[in-house]
N, C-alpha and C positions, 0 to 999 in steps of 0.2 A: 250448783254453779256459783261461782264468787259474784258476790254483788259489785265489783269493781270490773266485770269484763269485757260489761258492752252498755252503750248509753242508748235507750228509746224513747221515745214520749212518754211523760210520766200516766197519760191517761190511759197507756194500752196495757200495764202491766200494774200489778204492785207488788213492789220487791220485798223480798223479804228481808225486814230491816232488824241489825245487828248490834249488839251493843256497840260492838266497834263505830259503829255510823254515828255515834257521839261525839261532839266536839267536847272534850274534857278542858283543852287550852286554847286559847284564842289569842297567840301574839301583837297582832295588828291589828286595831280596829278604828276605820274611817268613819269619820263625823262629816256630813255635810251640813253646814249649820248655818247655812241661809242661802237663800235661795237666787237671789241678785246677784247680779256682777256689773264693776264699774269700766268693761271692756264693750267693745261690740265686734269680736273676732272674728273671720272671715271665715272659721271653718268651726263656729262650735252657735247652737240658739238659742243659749243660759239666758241672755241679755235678752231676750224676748220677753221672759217672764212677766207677765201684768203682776203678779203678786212679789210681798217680802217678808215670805213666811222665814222662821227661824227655828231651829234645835235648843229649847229654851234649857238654863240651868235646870230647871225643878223637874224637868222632867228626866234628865239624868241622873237625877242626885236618883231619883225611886230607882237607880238601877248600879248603883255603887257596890253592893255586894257582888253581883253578876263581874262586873268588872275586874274585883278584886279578887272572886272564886276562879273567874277565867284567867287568871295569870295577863292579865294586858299587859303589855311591854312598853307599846309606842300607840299613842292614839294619830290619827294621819287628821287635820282641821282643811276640809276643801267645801267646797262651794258651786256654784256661785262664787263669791268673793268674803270668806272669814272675817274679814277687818270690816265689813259692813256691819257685822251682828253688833249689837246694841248693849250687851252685857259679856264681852269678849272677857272682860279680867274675871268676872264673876264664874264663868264658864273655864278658863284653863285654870283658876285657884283649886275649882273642886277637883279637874283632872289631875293637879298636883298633889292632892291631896290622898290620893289613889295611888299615888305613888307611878306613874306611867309617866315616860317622856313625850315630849309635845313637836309634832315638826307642823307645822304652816307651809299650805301651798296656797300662794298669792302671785296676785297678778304684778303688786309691785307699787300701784300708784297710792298707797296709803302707807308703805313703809313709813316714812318721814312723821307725817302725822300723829302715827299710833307706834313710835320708837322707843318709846320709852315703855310700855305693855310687852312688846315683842321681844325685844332686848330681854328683859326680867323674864318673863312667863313661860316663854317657847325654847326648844330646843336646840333647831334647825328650821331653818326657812329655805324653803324651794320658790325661787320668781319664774314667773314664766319668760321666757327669752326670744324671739321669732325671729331675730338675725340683728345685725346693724342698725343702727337709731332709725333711717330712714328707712327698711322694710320692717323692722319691727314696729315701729310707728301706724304704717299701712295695714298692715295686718290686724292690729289691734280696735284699727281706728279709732286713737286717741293721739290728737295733738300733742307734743310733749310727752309724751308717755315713757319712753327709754330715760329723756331727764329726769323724771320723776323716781325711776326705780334708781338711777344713780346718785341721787338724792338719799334715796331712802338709805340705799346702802351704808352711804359715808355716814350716817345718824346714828344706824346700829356698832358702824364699826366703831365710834365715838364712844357708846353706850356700853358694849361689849365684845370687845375683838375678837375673842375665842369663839362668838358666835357661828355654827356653819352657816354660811349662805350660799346655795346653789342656784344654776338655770337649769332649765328643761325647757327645748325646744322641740315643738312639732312641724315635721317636713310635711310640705305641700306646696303645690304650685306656685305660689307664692314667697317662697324662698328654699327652692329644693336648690340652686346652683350656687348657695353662698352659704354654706356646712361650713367653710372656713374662716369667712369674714363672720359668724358666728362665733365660731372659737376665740377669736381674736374681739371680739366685741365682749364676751363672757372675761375672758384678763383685762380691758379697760376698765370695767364697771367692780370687776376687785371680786369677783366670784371665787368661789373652793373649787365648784365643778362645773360642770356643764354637760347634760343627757341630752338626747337624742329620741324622737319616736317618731312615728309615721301617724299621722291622720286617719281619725278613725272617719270611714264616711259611709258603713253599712249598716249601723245597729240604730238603735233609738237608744243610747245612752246622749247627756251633754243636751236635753232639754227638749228630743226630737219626737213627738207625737207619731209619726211613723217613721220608717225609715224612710231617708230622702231618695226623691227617685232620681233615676240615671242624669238627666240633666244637673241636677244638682250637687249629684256627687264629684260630674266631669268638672265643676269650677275648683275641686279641692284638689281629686286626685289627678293623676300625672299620666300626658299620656306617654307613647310607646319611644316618641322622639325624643319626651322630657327625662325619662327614665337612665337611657344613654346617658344624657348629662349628668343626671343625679350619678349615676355608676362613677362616673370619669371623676365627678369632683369626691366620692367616699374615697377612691384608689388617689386621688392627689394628697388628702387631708391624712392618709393613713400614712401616707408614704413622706408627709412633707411634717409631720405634728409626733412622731414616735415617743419623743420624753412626753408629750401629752398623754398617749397612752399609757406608757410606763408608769405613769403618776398618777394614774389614774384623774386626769383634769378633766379628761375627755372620760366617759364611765364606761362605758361604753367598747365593747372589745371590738375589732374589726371587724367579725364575725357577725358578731350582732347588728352593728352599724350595715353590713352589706345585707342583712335581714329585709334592712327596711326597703332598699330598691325592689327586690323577693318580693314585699308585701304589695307593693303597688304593679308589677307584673301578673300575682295575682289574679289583681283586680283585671286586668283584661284579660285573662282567659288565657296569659301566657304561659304559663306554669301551674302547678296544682297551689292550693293551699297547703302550710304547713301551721300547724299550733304550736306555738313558743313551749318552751319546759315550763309550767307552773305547777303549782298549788295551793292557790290565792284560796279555793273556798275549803280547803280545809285548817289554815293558817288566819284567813283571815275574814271582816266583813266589813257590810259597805250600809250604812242607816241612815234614811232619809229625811227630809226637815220632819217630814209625816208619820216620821216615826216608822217607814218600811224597813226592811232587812232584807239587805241583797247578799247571794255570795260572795258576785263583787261588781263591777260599773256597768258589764255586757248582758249578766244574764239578771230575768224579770227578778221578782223578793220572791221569797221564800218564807217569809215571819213577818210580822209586826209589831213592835214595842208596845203599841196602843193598852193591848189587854193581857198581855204579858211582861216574863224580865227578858231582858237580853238571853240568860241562860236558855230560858222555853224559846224563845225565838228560832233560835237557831236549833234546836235538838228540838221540833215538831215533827210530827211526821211528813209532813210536804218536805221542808228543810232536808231530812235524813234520807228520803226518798232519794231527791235532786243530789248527794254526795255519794250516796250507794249505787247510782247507774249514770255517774257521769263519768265518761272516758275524753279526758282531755284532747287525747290525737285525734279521735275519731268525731267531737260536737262539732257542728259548722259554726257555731258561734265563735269558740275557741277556734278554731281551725283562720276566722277571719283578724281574731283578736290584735292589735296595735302595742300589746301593751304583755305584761307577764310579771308575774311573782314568784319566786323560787325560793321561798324560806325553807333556812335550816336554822337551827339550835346555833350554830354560830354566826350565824346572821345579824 
């Protein structure tokens, strides 16, 4: 039987694992490199953290060959909040050094500050976006906050105009009816792009000790009335923004975009689950301030940096187990997932 046909608990079976079940290359690999965030967002518990552990240089460098034997293309610098880590230039020099390119996912409010780091070291920067100054503000709960990333911007574009600087914004009750006055809030502030997701509000990824219970996930997710709206305004913004699509400003194909109402019908039992096209954990991984090795955000580690390189990490037998009986359509993790990776070679 192929080890790719069907996924079970890994403690009922052990599959027979294949050379193939090696990761030879590894294009994408996420660094969360501290653990803090200077947000306290309505729908993620990062900012909870009592601690402000970090992904130090020295313990990357012990793993430069892995890096460069795995072919890294693009390392992904998320958090918490990257521009809090204490040795940031010290840390993208050696990823430079590696030869991989650097994109930064940030919240935005230290752009200005650390412009001159960012500008030089990074490749692309992704901000995060929650709609117009005043619900993005709200959401974020920080004062000022939307000034601050329009700030940051105008510093970079000073510093380096070729620079990409993108948003990504996550839909949730909190600004599921303003997808457009988003769009239009992502051209004021002088963005490249502007993405689109749905709120993750089932897993324990994003800081969450268990998964949050139904009370708690009703503050994020959308119910059956909210959903309508969310529909009506994806069909006005598709039908009213086309060169945005054409151009890719909006990333987002309409298909996709109508995903995300899908994914919050879901959640009420309206529809079945469907899992996005990926494959995130065979393209790529996700390492923790702790040194863990996830496939990717959704599902538990599979390795640890700790006592190993990156290489063993991922190619242990747990690791290989988890790639050889994981069927993407059929995991309920995946099946709930918000989010998706579909690398190819021209990617």
């Amino acid at each position: 039987m192929s080890s790719q046909l069907v996924h079970v608990g890994l403690a009922e079976i052990k599959p027979t694992l294949l050379a193939s079940d090696r990761l030879q290359k590894l294009p994408i690999l996420i660094l969360n490199v501290h653990e803090r965030c200077n947000c306290r967002c309505l729908m993620c518990d990062i900012w909870k953290r009592s601690n402000a552990g970090e992904l130090t240089t020295e313990e990357l460098t012990r793993h430069r060959e892995s890096i460069i034997n795995l072919g890294v293309r693009q390392v992904v610098l998320t958090g918490g909040e990257p521009l809090l880590h204490s040795h940031l230039e010290a840390l993208c020099s050696f990823l430079r050094e590696c030869g991989v390119t650097i994109t930064l996912l940030s919240t935005g409010l230290l752009l200005k500050k650390r412009a001159e780091l960012v500008a030089t070291l990074t490749d692309e920067v992704i901000v995060s976006l929650d709609g117009p100054e005043e619900i993005h503000d709200r959401v974020r709960r920080v004062r000022g906050g939307f000034q601050l990333i329009r700030d940051g911007i105008l510093a970079l574009r000073q510093l380096n105009p070729s620079l990409p600087i993108r948003g990504r914004s996550t839909v949730q009750r909190a600004n599921y009816s303003s997808l457009r006055q988003t769009v239009q809030a992502a051209r004021s502030l002088g963005l490249d792009s502007i993405s689109f997701l749905a709120a993750d509000v089932t897993s324990q990824a994003f800081n969450r000790e268990l998964v949050w219970p139904g009370e708690r996930q009703n503050e994020i997710a959308l119910s059956a009335t909210e959903i309508l709206v969310l529909e009506r305004e994806i069909d006005l913004l598709i039908s009213e923004h086309g060169n945005d699509f054409n151009s890719r400003f909006i990333v987002e194909s309409p298909e996709k975009l109508r995903r995300i109402a899908r994914h919050f019908r879901a959640h009420l039992g309206q529809v079945s689950s469907e899992a996005p096209k990926c494959n995130a954990p065979w393209v790529s991984a996700v390492v923790e301030v702790d040194g863990s090795v996830r496939p990717c955000f959704f599902h538990p580690k599979t390795g640890s940096l700790e006592a190993s390189t990156l290489e063993e990490a991922l190619n242990n037998e747990e690791a290989r187990a988890f790639r050889s009986t994981l069927n993407v359509q059929e995991n309920s993790t995946c099946k709930r997932c918000v989010c998706s990776l579909h690398y190819t070679q021209a990617s």
